[in-house]
Every structure is written in structure tokens, then in C-alpha cells.
C-alpha positions in Angstrom: 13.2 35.6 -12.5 11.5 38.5 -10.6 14.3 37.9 -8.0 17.4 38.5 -10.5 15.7 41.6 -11.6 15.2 42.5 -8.5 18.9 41.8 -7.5 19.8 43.7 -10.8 18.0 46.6 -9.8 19.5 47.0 -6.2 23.4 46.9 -7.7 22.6 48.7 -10.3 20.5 51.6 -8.6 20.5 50.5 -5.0 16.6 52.2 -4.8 16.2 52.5 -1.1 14.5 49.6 0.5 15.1 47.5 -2.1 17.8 45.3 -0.2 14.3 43.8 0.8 14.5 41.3 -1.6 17.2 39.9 -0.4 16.2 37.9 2.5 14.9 34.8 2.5 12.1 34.8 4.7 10.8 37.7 2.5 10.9 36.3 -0.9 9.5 32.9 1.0 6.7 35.0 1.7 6.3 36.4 -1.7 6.2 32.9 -2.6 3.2 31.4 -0.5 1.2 34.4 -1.6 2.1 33.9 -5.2 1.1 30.6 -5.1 -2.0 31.0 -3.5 -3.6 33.6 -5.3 -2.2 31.6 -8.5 -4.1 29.0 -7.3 -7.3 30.6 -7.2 -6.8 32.1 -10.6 -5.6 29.1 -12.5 -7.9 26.6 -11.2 -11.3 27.6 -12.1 -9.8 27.5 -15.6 -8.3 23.8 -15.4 -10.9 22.8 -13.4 -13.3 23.9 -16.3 -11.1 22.5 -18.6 -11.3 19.3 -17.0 -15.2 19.1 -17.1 -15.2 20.3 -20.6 -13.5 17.5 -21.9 -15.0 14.8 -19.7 -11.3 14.1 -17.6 -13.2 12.5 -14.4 -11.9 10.0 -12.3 -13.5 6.5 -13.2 -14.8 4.1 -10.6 -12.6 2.1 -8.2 -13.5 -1.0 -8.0 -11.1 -1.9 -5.4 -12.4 0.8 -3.0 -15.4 1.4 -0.8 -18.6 1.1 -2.7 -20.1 4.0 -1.0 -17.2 6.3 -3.0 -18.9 5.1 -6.8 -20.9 8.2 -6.8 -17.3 9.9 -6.9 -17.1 8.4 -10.0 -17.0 11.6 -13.3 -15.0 13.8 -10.6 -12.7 15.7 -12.2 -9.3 14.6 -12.2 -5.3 15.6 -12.8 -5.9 18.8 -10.7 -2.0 18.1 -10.1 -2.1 20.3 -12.6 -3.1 22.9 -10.8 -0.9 22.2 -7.3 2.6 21.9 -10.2 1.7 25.3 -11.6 0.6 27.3 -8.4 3.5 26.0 -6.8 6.8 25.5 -9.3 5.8 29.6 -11.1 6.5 31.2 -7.6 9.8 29.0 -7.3 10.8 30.4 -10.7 9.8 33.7 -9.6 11.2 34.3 -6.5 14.1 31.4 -6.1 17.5 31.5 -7.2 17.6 29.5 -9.9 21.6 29.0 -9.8 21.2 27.2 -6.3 21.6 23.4 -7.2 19.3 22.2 -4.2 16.3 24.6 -6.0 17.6 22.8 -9.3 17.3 19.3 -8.0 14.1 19.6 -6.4 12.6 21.1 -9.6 13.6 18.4 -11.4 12.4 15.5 -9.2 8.4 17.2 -9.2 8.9 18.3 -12.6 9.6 14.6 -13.7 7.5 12.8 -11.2 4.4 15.2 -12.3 5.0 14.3 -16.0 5.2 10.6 -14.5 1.8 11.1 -13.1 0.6 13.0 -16.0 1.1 10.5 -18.3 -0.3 7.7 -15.6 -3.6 9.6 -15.4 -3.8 10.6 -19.4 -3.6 6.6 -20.1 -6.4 5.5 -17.5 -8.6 8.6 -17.8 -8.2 9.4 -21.3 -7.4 6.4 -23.4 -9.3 4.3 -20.7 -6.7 2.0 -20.6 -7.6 0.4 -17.1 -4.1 0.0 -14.9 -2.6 3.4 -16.9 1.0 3.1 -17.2 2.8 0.0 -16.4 4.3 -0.4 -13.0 7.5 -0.9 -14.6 7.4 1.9 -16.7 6.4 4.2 -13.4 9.2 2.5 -11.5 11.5 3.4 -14.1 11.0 6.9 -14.1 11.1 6.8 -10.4 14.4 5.0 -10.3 15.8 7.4 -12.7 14.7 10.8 -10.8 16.6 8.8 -7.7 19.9 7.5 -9.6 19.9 11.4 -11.1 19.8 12.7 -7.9 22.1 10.5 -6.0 24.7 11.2 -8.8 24.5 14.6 -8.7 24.8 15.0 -5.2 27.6 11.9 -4.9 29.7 13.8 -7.8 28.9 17.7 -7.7 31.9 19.7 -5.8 28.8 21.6 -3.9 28.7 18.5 -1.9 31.9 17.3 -1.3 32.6 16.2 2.3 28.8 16.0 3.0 27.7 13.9 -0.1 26.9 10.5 1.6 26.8 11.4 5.3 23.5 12.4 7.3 22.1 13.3 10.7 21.2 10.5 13.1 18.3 11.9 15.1 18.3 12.0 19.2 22.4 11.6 18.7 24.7 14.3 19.1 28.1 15.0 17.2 27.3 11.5 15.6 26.8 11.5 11.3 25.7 8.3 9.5 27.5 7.4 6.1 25.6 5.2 3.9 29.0 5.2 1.6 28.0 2.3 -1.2 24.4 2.1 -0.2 23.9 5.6 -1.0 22.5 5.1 -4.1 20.0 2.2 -3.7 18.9 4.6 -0.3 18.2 7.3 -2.4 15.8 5.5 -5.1 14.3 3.9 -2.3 13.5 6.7 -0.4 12.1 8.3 -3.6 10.2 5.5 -5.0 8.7 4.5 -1.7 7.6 8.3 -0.9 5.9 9.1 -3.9 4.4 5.7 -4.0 2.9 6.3 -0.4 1.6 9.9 -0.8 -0.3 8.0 -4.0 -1.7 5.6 -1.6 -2.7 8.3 0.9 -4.4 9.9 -1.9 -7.9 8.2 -1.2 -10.0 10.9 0.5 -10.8 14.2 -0.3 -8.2 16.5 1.1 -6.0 14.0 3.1 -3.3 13.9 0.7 -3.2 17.5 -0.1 -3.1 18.7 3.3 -1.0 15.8 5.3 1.9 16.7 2.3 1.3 20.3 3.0 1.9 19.8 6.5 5.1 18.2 6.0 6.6 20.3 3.4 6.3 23.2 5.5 7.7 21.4 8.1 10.8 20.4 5.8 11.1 24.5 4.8 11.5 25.4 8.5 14.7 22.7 8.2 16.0 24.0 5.5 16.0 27.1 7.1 17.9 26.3 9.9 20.0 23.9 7.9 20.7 26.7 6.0 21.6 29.0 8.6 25.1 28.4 9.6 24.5 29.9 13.2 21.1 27.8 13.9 22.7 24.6 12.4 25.9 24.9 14.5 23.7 25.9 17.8 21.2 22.8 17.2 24.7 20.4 16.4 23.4 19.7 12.7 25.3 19.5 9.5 25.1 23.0 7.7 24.3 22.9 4.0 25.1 26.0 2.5 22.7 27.3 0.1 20.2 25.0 1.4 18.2 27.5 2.8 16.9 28.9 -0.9 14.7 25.5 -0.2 12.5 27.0 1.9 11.2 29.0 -1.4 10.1 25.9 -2.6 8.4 24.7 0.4 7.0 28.0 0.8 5.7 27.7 -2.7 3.9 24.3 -2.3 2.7 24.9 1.1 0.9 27.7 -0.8 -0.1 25.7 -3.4 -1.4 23.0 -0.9 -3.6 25.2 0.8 -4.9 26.6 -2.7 -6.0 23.5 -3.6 -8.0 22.8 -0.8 -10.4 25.2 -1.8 -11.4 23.0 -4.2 -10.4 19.8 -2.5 -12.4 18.9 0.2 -15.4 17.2 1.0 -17.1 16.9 -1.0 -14.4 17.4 -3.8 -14.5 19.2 -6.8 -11.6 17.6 -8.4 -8.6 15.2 -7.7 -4.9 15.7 -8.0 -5.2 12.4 -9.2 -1.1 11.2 -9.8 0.0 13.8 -11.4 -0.3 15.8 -8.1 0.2 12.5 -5.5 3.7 11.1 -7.6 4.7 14.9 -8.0 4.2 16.0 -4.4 5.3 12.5 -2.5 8.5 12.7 -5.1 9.3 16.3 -3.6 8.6 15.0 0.5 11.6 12.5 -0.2 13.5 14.7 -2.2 13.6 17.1 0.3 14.2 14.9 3.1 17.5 13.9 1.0 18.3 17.4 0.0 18.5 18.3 3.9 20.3 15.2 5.3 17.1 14.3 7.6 15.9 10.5 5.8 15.7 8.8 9.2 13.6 11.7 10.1 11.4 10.8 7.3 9.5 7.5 8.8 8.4 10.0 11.6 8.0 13.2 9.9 5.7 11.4 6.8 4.3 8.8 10.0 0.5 9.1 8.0 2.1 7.8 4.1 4.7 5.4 6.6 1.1 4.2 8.1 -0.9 3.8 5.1 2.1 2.0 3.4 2.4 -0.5 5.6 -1.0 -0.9 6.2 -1.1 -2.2 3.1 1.8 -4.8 2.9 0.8 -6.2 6.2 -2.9 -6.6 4.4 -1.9 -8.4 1.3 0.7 -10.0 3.1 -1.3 -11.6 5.7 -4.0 -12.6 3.0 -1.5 -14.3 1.0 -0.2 -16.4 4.3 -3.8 -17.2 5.6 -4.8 -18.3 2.6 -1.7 -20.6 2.2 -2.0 -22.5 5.6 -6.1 -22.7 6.4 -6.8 -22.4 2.9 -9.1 -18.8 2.9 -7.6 -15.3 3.1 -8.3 -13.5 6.3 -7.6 -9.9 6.8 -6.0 -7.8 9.1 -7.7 -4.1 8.6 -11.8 -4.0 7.0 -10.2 -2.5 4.1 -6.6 -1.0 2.9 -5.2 1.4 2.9 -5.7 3.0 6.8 -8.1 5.7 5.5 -10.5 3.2 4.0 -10.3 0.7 7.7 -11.7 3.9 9.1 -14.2 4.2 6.8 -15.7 0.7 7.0 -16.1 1.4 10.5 -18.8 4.2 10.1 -16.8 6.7 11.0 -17.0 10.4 8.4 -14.6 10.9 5.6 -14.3 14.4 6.8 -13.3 13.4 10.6 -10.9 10.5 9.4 -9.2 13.7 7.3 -9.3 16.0 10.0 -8.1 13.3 12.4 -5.2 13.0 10.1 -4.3 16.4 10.0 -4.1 16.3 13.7 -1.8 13.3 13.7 0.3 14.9 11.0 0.7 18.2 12.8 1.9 16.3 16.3 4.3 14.1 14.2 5.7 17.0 12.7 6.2 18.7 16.7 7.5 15.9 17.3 10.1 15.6 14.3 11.2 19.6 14.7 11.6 18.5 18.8 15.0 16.1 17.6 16.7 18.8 17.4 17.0 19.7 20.8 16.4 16.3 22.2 19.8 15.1 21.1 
């Protein structure tokens, strides 16, 4: 909004300096600012709101013991992460770009997904929240949306189904028929896994910080018709206004952690982890990098499968010597660590780490190709 009246103002009265407005890596700027000092003004005031009426996270029974006494925590501060981060990208963004639309709808949904998740388990105390099937259904729809639009809209033509093998040069991958299913998948399993990550204080928030910021500086050069023709990548016009959005929730991210770590004074609880994992994949789809993806989101890859290979091994011990046995102490990945005495706060730091190498390591495809 404050960008078209900015952009109204310089053809209009062309004020000097104001041409300012017009790049991207300004208004990106604007954007991570906004949203931070959002943050800090808005949550206080959900965060009361939250103890006010009693909205605490109730007591896992499937996790750690020694987390009970996180039991009455304040919860849906998603709340807070959806508002710091989606004003700026009204603010600042161009709201005709159909990559800032699609994104926008994806957390948008997903976050009213989540919202309604956590209103039914916190709230009405129902005990699982909403249904798996009812969640999956809201996921498969953001996915099926997207894939449609982006299969069907003339923005896309010649690019639509195609995307970037990484380490390969002058070599595009078509996933013609399979598009579809790729894209639900992609978008199902993302949010999914940033909900799973979601299981210490600040290791969701700032491993999905890390990558989103990591996705803007892609969008940029996607974006960029010189960078993505010097680094052999497909250019996406337009795709660079993205890097508003990632700005914006890298912004956001960091806001939150203010309140989010160790020990925490409130959760994003879904509404935050379906939102924000929604947005990863979303992104990594919006730019053409979803084989970058399993390397790029390596800690919610790690977690996810950390759990599959524990209930799957279970199941298969169980069956053949008659008692489960387990691979991990615990699952997901975050809670092994735990059970083996080491800090919540180092296993989150730790994480961090790993998530800042894998995304070195995902920006250095580009040249190793």
C-alpha cells in the first residue's frame, strides 16, 4: 500500500530522491524493519491476550516428561509471526505480482488451518484438534490451488512445470503430469515437518528463519535476469518482489524470538508451524528450486524422517520378535537429543548451526554446477 503511494507520488511529483522506493533491496529493507518493530509492539498485546483468557499449551503426553512444567504456556503466538510478517508484505510489496499473491495465500490459508487446529485443542479442549483429514484437506487444497495457477496463468507459460536440477548445468527437469501430486506433496510434507520441528523453544522459529532468508537471496537472483543468466538458472520475472516476503518473515522470525526462547514465553503453536512450513515449500516451488529443498530444509527433512523410521521400525520389531524396539530414545531428533542429557538450549543452538551450513551449502549449487 505504502509502496503504490509511494510510486504515485514519484510520477506524479517526481520529489527528488524519491525514485528510492523503487528498488527492491530498499523496500526489502523497509520490510524486515517493519516487521520487527511490529513484532515488538504487537506481541506484548497478544501475548497478554493469551494469558488473559487462559490459551496455554496443554500437556504432551507423548513428549519428554521433563517438558510438563511447560504445560499453561501461552500458545497460537503464530499470531504474532502472521501479523509482524504478512502487514509489511502489504505495505511495501507489490500486490499485483502473482508470486507475492500466491505466497500470501498459501500462509494466509495454512495459518487459518493452524488457527483453527489450535482453537479446537486449546480452546474447546478437544484432545487431537482438528482431524487429520480435515488438515490434509486444507493442505491439499493450498497445493492443487497453487499448482493450477501456476500450470494455467500465462505469467508462467514455458516455465510452468519445468525446474532446476542442482550440480547440473543447461539441464531443466519437467515433472509434466506429476506436477500436481509434486506440488501437494511438497506442501503437505513441509508444513507438516516444520510442525514436527516445532518441539523446543526457538528451534522452529529460527531454523525457518534461516531458510526463508536463504530462499529471498534466490529470489533475488532468480529474479535478476543478469545474475540468473551468469549463475545458468531459469529467470522468473517478477520473482524477485519475493524477497519482500522473505524479508518480511525473516523479520518477523527474529521478532519472535524475543519472546521465544528458552525458557519460552509463548508458542507459535500451529498456527505459526503450518503457516511458516506452508510458505518454506511454497517458496521453494515459486522459485523452481524443490530438489534444493531436502538440503536447504535438511533439519524438518531430519526430524521427518526421524520419525517414520521410529514408528516404522516399532511396528516391524514388534511384528517378528513380538515387542517393539526403537531406533532413536525418543522422536522426533530434537527429543533423542534430549533423552541423552544434553540442554534444550545447545540442541537449538546446535541446530541453528547445522541450518546455517546447510543453507552455505544450498546457495554453493549454484556455482558448483
Amino acid at each position: 500500500m505504502l509502496y503504490f503511494l509511494a510510486e504515485y507520488i514519484n510520477d506524479k511529483f517526481s520529489p527528488p530522491g524519491f525514485n528510492i522506493f523503487r528498488y527492491l533491496t530498499f523496500r526489502s529493507a523497509l520490510a524486515a524493519i517493519t516487521a520487527l518493530i511490529f513484532t515488538f509492539i504487537v506481541g506484548p498485546r497478544i501475548l497478554n491476550y493469551l494469558k488473559k483468557k487462559q490459551i496455554g499449551e496443554a500437556k504432551k503426553e507423548d513428549g519428554p516428561n521433563f517438558h510438563w512444567s511447560k504445560a499453561g504456556t501461552p500458545t497460537m503466538g503464530g499470531l504474532i509471526i502472521l501479523a509482524s510478517g504478512i502487514i509489511p508484505v502489504l505495505l511495501w510489496g507489490d500486490l499485483r505480482n502473482i508470486y507475492i499473491l500466491l505466497i500470501l495465500f498459501a500462509t494466509i490459508t495454512l495459518g487459518a488451518v493452524g488457527l483453527l487446529d489450535d482453537y479446537l485443542k486449546v480452546v474447546k479442549k478437544y484432545k487431537k484438534g482438528l482431524l487429520a483429514k480435515y488438515k490434509l484437506m486444507g493442505q491439499v487444497t493450498v497445493g492443487m490451488t497453487i499448482g493450477a495457477v501456476i500450470y494455467f496463468a500465462p505469467q508462467f507459460e514455458g516455465i510452468n512445470t519445468i525446474t532446476t536440477i542442482p550440480f547440473l548445468k543447461n539441464i531443466q527437469f519437467d515433472f509434466s503430469l506429476f506436477y500436481f501430486p509434486i506440488i501437494v506433496f511438497i506442501i503437505t510434507a513441509t508444513s507438516n515437518a516444520v510442525n514436527l520441528t516445532d518441539g523446543l523453544d526457538g528451534l522452529a522459529t529460527g531454523t525457518v528463519g534461516i531458510v526463508i532468508f536463504t530462499l529471498g537471496i534466490i529470489a533475488y537472483i532468480s529474479g535478476n535476469i543478469e545474475l540468473s543468466r551468469y549463475l545458468n538458472i531459469i529467470y522468473l520475472k517478477g520473482n524477485g518482489e519475493l524477497v519482500i516476503f522473505c524479508t518480511a518473515f525473516t523479520g518477523a522470525a527474529l521478532g519472535f524470538l524475543w519472546f521465544n526462547p528458552y525458557p519460552a514465553q509463548v508458542f507459535m503453536g500451529d498456527t505459526g508451524s503450518l503457516a511458516l512450513g506452508g510458505a518454506v515449500g511454497t517458496l521453494c516451488i515459486l522459485v523452481k528450486k524443490e530438489f534444493l529443498l531436502p538440503l536447504l530444509g535438511g533439519i524438518f527433512f531430519a526430524e521427518t524422517i526421524s520419525v517414520i523410521l521410529q514408528r516404522y521400525y516399532f511396528k516391524y520389531t514388534k511384528k517378528k520378535y513380538g515387542e517393539g524396539r526403537r531406533i532413536f530414545k525418543m522422536a522426533p531428533l530434537h527429543h533423542h537429543f534430549e533423552m541423552m542429557g544434553i540442554p534444550e538450549p545447545k540442541i537449538v543452538l546446535r541446530f541453528y548451526i547445522v541450518a546455517i551450513l546447510l543453507a552455505i551449502m544450498t546457495l554453493a549449487t549454484f556455482k558448483v554446477r
